[in-house]
MIDOSE-1310 file (N, C-alpha, C; in nm, 2 decimals, decimal comma, always signed):
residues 220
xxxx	-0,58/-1,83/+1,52/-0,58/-1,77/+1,65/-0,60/-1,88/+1,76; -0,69/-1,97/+1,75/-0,72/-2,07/+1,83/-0,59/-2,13/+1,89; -0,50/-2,21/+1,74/-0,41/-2,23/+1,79/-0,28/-2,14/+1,83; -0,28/-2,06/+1,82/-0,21/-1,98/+1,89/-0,24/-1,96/+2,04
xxxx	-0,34/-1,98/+2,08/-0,37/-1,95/+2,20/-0,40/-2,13/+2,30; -0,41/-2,22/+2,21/-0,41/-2,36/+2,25/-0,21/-2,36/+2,32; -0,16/-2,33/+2,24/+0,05/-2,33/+2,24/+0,05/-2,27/+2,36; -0,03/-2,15/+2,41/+0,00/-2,05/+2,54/-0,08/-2,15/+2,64
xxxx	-0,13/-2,30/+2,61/-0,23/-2,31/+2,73/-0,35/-2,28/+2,82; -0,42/-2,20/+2,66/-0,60/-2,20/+2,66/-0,66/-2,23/+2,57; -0,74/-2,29/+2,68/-0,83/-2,40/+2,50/-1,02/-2,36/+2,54; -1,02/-2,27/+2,39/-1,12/-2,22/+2,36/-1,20/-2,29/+2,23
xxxx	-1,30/-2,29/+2,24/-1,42/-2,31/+2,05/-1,33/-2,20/+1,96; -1,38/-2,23/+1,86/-1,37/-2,14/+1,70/-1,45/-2,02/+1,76; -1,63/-2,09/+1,82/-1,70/-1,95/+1,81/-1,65/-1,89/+1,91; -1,63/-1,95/+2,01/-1,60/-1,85/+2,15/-1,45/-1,74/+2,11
xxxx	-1,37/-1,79/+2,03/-1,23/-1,67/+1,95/-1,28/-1,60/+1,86; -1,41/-1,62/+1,74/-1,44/-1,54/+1,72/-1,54/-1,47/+1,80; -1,60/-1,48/+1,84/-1,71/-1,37/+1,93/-1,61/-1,25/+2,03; -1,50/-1,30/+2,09/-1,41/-1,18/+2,12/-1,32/-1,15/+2,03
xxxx	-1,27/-1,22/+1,94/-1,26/-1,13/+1,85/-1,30/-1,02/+1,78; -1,46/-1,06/+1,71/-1,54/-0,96/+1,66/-1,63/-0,85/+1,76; -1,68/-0,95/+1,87/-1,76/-0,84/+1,95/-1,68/-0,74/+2,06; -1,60/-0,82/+2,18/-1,53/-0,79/+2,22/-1,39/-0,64/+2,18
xxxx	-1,35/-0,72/+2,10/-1,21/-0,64/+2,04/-1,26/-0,51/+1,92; -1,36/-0,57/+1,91/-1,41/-0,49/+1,75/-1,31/-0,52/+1,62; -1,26/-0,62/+1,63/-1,22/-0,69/+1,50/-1,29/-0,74/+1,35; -1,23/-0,61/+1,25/-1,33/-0,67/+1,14/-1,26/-0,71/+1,01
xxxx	-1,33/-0,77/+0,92/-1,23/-0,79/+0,80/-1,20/-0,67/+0,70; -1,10/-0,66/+0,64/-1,03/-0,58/+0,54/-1,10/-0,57/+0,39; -1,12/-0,51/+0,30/-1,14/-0,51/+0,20/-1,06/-0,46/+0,15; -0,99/-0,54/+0,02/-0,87/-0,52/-0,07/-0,95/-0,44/-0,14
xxxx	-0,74/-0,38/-0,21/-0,80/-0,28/-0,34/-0,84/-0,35/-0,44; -0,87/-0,29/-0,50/-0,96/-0,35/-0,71/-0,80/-0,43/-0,72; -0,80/-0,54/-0,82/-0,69/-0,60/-0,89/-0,65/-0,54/-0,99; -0,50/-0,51/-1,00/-0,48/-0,42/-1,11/-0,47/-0,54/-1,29
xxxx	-0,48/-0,47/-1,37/-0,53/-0,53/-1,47/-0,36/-0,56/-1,54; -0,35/-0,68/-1,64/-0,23/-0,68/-1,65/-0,19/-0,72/-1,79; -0,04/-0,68/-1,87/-0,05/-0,72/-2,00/-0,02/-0,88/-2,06; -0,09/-0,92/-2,11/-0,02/-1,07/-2,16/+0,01/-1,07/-2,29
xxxx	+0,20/-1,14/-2,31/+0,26/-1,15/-2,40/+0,28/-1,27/-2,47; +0,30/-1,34/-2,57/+0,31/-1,40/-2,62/+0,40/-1,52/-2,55; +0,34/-1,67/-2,57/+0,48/-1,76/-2,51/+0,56/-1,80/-2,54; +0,70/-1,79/-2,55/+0,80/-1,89/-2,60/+0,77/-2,03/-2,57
xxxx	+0,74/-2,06/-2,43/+0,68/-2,21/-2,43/+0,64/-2,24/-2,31; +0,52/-2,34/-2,33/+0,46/-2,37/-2,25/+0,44/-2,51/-2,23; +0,48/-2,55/-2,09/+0,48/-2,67/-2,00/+0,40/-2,77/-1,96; +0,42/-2,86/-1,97/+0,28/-3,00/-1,94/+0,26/-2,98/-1,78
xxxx	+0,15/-3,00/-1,69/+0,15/-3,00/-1,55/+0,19/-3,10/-1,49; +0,28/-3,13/-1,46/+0,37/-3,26/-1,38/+0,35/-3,26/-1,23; +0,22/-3,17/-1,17/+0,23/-3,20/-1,05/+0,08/-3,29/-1,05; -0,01/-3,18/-1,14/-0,19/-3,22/-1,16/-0,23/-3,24/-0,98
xxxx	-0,21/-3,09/-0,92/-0,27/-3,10/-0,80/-0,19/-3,20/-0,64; -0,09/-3,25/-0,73/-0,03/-3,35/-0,59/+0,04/-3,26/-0,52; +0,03/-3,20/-0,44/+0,06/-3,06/-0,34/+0,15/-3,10/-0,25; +0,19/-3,25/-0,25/+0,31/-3,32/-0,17/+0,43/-3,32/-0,19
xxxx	+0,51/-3,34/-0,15/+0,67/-3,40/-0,13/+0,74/-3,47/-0,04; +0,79/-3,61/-0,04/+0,81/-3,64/+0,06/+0,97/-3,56/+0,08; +1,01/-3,53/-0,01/+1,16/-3,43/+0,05/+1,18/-3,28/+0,01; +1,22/-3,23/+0,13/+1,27/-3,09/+0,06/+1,29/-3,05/-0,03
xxxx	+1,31/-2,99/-0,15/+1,36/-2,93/-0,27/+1,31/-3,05/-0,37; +1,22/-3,09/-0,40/+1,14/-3,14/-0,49/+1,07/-3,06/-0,60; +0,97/-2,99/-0,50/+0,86/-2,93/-0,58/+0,86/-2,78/-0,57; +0,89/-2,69/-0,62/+0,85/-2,59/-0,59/+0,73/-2,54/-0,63
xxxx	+0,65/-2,42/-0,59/+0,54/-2,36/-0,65/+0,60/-2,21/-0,63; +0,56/-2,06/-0,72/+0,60/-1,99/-0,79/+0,48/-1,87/-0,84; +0,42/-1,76/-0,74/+0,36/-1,69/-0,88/+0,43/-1,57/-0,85; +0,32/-1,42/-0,90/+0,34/-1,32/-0,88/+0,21/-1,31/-0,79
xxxx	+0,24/-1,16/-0,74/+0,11/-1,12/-0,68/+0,13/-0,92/-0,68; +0,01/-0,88/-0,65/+0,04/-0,70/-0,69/+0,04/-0,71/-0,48; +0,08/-0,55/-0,44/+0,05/-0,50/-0,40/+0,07/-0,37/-0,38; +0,02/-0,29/-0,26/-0,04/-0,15/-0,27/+0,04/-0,05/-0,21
xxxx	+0,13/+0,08/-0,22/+0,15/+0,18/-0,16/+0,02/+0,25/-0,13; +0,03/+0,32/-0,04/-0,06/+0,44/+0,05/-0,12/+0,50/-0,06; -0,02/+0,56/-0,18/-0,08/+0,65/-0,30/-0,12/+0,58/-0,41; -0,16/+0,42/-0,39/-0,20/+0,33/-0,50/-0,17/+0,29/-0,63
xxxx	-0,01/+0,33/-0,57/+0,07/+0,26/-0,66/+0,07/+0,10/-0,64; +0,13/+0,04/-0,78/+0,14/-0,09/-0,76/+0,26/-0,18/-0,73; +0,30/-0,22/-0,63/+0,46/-0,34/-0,65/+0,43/-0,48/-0,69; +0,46/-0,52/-0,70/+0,45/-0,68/-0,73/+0,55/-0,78/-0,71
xxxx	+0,52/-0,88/-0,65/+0,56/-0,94/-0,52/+0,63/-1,10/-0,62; +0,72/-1,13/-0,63/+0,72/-1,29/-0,70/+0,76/-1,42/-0,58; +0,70/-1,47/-0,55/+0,76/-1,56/-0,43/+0,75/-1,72/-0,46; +0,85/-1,79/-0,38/+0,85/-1,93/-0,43/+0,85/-2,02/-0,28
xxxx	+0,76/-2,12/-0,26/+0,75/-2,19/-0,19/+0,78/-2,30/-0,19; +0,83/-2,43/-0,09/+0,88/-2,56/-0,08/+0,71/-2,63/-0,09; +0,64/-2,71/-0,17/+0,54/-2,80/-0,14/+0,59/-2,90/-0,03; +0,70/-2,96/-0,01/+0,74/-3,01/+0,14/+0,65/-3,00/+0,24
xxxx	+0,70/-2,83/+0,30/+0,66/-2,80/+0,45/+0,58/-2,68/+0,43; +0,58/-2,62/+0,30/+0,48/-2,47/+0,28/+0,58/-2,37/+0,28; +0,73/-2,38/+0,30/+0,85/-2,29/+0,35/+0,88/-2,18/+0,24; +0,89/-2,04/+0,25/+0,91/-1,96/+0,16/+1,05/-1,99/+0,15
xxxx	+1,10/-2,01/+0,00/+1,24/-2,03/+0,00/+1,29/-1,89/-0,08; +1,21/-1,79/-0,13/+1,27/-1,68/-0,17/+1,14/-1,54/-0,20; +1,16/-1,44/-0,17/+1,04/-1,39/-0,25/+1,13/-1,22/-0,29; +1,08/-1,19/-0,36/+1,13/-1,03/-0,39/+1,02/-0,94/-0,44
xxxx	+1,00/-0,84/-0,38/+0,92/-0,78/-0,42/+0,98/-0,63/-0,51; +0,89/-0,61/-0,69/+0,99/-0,48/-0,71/+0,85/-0,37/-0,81; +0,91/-0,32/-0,89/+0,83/-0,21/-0,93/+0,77/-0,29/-1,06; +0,80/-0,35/-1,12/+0,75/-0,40/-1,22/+0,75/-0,61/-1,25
xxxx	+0,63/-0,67/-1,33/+0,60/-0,74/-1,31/+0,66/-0,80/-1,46; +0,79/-0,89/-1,47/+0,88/-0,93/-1,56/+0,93/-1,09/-1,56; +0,98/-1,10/-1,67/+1,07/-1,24/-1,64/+1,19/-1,18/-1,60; +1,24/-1,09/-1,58/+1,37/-1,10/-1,48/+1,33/-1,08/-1,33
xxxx	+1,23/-1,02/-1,29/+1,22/-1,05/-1,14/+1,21/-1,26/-1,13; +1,13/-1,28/-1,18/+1,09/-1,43/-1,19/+1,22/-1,50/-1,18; +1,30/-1,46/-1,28/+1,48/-1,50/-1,26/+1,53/-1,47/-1,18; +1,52/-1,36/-1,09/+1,60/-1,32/-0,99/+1,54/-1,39/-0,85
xxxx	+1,44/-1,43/-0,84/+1,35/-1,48/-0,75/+1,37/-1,63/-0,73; +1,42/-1,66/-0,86/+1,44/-1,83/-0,88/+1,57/-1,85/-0,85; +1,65/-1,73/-0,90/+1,84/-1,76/-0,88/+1,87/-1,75/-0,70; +1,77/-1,65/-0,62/+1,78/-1,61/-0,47/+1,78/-1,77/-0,43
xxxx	+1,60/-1,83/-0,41/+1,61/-1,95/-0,40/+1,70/-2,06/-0,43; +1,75/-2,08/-0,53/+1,88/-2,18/-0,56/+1,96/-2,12/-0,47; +2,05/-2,02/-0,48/+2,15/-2,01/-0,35/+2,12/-2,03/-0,25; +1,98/-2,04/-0,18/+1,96/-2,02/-0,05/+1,97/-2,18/-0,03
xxxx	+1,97/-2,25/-0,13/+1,96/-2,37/-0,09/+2,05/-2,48/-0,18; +2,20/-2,47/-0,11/+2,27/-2,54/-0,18/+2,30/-2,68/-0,23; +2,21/-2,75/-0,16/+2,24/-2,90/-0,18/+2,13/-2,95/-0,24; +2,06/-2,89/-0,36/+1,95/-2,93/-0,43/+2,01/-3,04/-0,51
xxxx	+1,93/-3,12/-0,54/+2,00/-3,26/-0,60/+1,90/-3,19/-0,69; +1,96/-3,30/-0,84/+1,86/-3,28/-0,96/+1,71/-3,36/-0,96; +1,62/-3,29/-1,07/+1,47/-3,32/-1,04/+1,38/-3,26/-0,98; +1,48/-3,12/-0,93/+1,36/-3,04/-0,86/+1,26/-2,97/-1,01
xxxx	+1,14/-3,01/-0,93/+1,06/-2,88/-1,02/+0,97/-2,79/-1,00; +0,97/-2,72/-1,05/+0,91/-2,55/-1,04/+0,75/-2,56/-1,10; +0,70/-2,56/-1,03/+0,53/-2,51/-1,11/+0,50/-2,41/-1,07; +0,40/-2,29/-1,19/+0,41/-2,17/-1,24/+0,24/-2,18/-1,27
xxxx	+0,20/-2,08/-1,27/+0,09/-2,08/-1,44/+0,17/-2,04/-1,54; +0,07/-2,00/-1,64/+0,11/-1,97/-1,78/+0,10/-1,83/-1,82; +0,18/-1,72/-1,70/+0,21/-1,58/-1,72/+0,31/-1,58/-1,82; +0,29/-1,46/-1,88/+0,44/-1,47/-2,00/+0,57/-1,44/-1,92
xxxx	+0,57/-1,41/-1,79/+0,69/-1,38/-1,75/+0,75/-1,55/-1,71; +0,70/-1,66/-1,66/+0,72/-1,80/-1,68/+0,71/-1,86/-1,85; +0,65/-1,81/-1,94/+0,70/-1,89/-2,08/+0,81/-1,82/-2,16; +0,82/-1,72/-2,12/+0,96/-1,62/-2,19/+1,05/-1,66/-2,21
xxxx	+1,14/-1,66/-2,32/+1,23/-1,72/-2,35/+1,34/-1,71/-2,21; +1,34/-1,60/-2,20/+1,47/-1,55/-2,06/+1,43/-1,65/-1,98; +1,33/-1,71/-1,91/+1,29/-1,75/-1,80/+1,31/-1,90/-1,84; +1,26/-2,00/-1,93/+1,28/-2,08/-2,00/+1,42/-2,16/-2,00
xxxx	+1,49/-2,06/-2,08/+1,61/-2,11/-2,05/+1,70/-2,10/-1,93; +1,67/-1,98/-1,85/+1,76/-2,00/-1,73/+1,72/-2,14/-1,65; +1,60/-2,16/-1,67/+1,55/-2,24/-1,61/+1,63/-2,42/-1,62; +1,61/-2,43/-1,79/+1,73/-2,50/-1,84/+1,85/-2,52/-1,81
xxxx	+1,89/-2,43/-1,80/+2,06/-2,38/-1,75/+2,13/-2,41/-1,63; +1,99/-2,44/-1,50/+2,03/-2,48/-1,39/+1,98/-2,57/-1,37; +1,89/-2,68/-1,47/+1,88/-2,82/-1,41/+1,70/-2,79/-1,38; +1,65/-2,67/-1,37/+1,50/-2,69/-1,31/+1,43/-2,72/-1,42
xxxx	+1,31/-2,83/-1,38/+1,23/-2,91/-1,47/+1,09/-2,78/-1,41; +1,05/-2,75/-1,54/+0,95/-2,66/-1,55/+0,78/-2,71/-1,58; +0,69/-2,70/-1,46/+0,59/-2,73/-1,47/+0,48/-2,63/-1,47; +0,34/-2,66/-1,57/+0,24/-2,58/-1,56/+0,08/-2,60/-1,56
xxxx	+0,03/-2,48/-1,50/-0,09/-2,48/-1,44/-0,20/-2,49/-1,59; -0,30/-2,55/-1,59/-0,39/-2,49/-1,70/-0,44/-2,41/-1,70; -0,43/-2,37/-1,86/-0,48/-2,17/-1,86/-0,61/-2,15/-1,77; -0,60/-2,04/-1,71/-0,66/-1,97/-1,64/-0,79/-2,03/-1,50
xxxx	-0,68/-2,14/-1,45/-0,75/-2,23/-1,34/-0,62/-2,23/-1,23; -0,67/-2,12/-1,11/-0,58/-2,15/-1,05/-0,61/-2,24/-0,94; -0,68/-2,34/-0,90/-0,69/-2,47/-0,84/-0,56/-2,54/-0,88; -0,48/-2,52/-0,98/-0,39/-2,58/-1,03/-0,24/-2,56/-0,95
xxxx	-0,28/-2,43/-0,87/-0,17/-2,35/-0,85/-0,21/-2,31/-0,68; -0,30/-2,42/-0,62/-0,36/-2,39/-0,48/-0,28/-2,31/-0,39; -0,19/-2,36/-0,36/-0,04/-2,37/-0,21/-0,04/-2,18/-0,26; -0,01/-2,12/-0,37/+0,04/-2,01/-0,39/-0,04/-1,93/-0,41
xxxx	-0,14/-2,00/-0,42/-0,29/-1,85/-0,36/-0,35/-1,87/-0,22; -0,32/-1,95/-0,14/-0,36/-1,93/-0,08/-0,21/-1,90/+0,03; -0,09/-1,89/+0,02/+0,04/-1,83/+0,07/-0,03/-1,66/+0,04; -0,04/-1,62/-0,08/-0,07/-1,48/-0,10/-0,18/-1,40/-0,01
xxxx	-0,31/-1,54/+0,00/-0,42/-1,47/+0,08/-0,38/-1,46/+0,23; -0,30/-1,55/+0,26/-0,25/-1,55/+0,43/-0,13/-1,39/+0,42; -0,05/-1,37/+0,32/+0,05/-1,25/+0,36/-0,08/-1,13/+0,35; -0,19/-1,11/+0,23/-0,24/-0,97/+0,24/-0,38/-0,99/+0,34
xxxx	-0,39/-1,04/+0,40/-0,47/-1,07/+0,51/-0,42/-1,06/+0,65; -0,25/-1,09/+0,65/-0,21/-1,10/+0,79/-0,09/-0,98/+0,78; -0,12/-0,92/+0,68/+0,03/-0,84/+0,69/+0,00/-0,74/+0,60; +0,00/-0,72/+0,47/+0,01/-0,61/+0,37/-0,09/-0,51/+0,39
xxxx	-0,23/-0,62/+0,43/-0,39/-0,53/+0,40/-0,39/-0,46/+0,51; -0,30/-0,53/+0,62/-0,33/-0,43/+0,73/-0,26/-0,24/+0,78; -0,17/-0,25/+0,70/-0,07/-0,13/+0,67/-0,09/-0,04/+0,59; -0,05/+0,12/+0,60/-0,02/+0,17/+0,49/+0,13/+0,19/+0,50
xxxx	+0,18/+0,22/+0,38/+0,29/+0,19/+0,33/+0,32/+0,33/+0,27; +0,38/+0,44/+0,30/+0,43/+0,52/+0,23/+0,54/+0,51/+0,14; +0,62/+0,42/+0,15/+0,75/+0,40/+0,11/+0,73/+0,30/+0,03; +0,81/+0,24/-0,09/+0,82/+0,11/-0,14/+0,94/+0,04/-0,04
xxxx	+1,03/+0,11/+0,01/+1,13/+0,04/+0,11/+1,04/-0,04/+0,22; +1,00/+0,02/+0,27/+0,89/-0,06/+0,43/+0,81/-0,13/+0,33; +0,73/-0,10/+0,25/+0,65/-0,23/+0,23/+0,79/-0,34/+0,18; +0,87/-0,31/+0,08/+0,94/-0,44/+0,07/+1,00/-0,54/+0,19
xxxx	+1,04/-0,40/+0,30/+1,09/-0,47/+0,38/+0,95/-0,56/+0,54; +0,85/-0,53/+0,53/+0,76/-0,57/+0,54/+0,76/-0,71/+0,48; +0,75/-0,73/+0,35/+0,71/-0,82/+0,28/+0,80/-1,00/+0,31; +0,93/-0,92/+0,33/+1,02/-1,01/+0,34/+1,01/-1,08/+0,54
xxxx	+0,98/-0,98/+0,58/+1,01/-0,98/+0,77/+0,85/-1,08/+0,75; +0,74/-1,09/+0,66/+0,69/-1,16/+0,72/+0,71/-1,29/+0,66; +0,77/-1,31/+0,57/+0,77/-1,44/+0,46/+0,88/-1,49/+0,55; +0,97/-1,44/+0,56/+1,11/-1,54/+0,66/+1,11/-1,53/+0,80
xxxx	+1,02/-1,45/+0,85/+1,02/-1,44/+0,99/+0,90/-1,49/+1,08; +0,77/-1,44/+1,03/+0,63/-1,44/+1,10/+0,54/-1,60/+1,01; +0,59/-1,63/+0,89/+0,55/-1,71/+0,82/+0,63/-1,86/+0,83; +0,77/-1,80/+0,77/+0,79/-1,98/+0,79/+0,85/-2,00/+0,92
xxxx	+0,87/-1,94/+1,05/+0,94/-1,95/+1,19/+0,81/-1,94/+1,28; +0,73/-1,83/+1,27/+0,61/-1,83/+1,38/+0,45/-1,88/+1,33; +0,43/-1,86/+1,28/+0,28/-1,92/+1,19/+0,27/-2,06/+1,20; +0,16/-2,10/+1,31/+0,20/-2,28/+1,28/+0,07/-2,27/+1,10
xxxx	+0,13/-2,41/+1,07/+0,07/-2,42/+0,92/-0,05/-2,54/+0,94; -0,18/-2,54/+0,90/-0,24/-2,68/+0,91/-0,21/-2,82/+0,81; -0,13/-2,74/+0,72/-0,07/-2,87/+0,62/+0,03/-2,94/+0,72; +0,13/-2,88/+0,81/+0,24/-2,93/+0,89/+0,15/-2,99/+1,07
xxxx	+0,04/-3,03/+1,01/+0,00/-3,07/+1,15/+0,01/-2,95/+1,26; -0,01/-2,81/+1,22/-0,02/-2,74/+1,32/+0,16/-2,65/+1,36; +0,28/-2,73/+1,25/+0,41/-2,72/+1,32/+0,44/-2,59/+1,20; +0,54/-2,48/+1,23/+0,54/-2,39/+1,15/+0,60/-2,44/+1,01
xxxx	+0,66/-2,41/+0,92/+0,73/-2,43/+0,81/+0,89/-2,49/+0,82; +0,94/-2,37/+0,93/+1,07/-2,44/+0,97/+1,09/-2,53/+1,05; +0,95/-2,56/+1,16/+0,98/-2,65/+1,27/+0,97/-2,80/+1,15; +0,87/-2,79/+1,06/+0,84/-2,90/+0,94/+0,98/-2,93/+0,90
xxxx	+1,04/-2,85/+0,84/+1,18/-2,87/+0,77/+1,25/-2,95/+0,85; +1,28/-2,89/+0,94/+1,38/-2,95/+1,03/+1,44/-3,05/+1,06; +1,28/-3,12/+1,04/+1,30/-3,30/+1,09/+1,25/-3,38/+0,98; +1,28/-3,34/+0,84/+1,26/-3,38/+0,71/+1,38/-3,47/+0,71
């Protein structure tokens, strides 16, 4: 918020934005629902970590990062969300959200991204954890099939997997947690307006020096 309000030409403290924020406005934080509990399958195979925390790229379409994430209808149902980001600039290059948590959403999520971005030279790579929907044979080999070199997190350490937990905690903090959602349509279409719209076009980022995702791209 600071910087958002530094870009309009007022320059306030941290404390002085939060103090009208919290006292002022009556702005308070959200409590998420419980994490829904989830099945794990066996792996066709599993990946060495080729990034080991280097969260950089000096070019576009290098590195990708990759998870799932749940979220909530009104009636506490669950969707689940698969999204993939540029380590570059922080840029969502694809996300879909659907009813069930699979290696074909994971495929369809990875095939969106490739089209969206046609002049990927080879050597891009994908880092994942070690969900069975990323060691699955299906996922595996598609992965194969178009050139992507498959990287992974160590079991059950997501530090490994920084950039995409903390993309997830910025959407259900700035967007999901704050809604109810009767529909799975509005939430998906929610999900997407803020990932291509409010996220990588208006949101400045502190990895991009403050510049949003696409202003970062741009001049790559």
């Amino acid at each position: 918020m600071k910087v958002y309000l530094e870009r309009k030409g007022y320059s306030y403290s941290n404390t002085t934005v939060h103090k009208y924020m919290n006292t002022e406005l009556g702005l308070r934080s959200v409590v998420r629902p419980k994490k829904p509990g989830y099945e794990h399958g066996n792996p066709h195979k599993v990946f060495d970590n080729k990034l080991k925390q280097n969260f950089t790229a000096d070019e576009i379409n290098r590195k990708w990062c990759t998870d799932f994430t749940y979220l909530f209808l009104a009636n506490h149902e669950v969707r689940y969300n698969c999204t993939i980001i540029d380590l570059h600039d922080r840029s969502v290059i694809a996300s879909i959200t659907d009813r069930n948590i699979t290696s074909d959403l994971a495929i369809r999520t990875l095939r969106k991204a490739l089209e969206s971005q046609p002049t990927i030279k080879d050597g891009l790579i994908l880092h994942s954890d070690q969900g069975s929907q990323y060691t699955s044979k299906a996922f595996t080999e598609f992965c194969e099939s178009v050139n992507v070199t498959q990287s992974m997190s160590k079991a059950g350490y997501p530090y490994d997997n920084a950039p995409m937990e903390r993309y997830f905690n910025t959407l259900k903090n700035e967007c999901t947690n704050l809604y109810e959602f009767t529909t799975e349509e509005t939430l998906y279409q929610k999900v997407e307006e803020f990932a291509y719209v409010d996220y990588n076009h208006v949101r400045p980022h502190s990895y991009n020096g403050y510049r949003t995702p696409y202003e970062a791209r741009t001049v790559a």
